[in-house]
C-alpha positions in Angstrom: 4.6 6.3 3.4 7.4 7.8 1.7 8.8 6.1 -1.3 12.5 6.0 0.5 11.3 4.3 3.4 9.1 1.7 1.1 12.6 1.2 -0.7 14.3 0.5 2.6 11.9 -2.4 3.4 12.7 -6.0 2.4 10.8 -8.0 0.0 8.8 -10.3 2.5 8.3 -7.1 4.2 6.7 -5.2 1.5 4.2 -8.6 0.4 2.9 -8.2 4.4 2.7 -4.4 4.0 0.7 -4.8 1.2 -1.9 -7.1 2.5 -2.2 -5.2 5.7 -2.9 -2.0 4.2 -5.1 -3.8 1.6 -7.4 -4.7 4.8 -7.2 -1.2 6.4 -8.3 -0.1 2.8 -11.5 -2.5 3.1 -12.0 -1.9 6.7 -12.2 2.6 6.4 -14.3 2.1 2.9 -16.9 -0.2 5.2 -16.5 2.3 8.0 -17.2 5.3 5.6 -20.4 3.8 4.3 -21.7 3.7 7.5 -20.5 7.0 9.0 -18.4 9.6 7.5 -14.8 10.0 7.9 -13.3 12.8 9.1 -11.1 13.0 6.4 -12.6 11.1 3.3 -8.9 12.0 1.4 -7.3 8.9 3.8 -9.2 6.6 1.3 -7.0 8.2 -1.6 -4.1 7.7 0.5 -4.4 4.3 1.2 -5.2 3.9 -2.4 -1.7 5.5 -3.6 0.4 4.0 -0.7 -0.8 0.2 -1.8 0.2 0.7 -5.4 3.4 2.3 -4.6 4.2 -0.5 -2.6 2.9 -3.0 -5.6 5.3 -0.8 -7.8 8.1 -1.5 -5.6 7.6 -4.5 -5.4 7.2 -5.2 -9.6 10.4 -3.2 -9.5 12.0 -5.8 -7.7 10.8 -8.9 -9.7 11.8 -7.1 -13.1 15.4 -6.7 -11.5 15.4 -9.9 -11.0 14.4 -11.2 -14.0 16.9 -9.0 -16.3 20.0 -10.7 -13.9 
């Protein structure tokens, strides 16, 4: 996920996205212990798309904070 369209989503949006990709996280990292992935590099993906949507959404709180 690109950090333009993580921008574009709203705040009660990004809390959702965050927990849902937290579970797929948990799900491939209990699927890879058991058989290989494919591609083990979509467990460092996952990894880097959850904290840029926790950074987003820090961003946001800090904004509103400093108003």
């Amino acid at each position: 996920m690109k950090t333009s369209e993580i921008r574009e989503l709203s705040t009660s949006d990004l809390i959702e996205r965050i927990d849902t990709e937290r579970t797929m996280l948990v799900r491939m990292k209990m699927n890879h212990a058991i058989t290989p992935l494919d591609n083990p590099q979509k467990l460092k993906q996952a990894k880097l798309n959850i904290a840029r949507l926790i950074t987003e959404l820090r961003s946001r709180e800090l904004k509103q904070k400093s108003k």
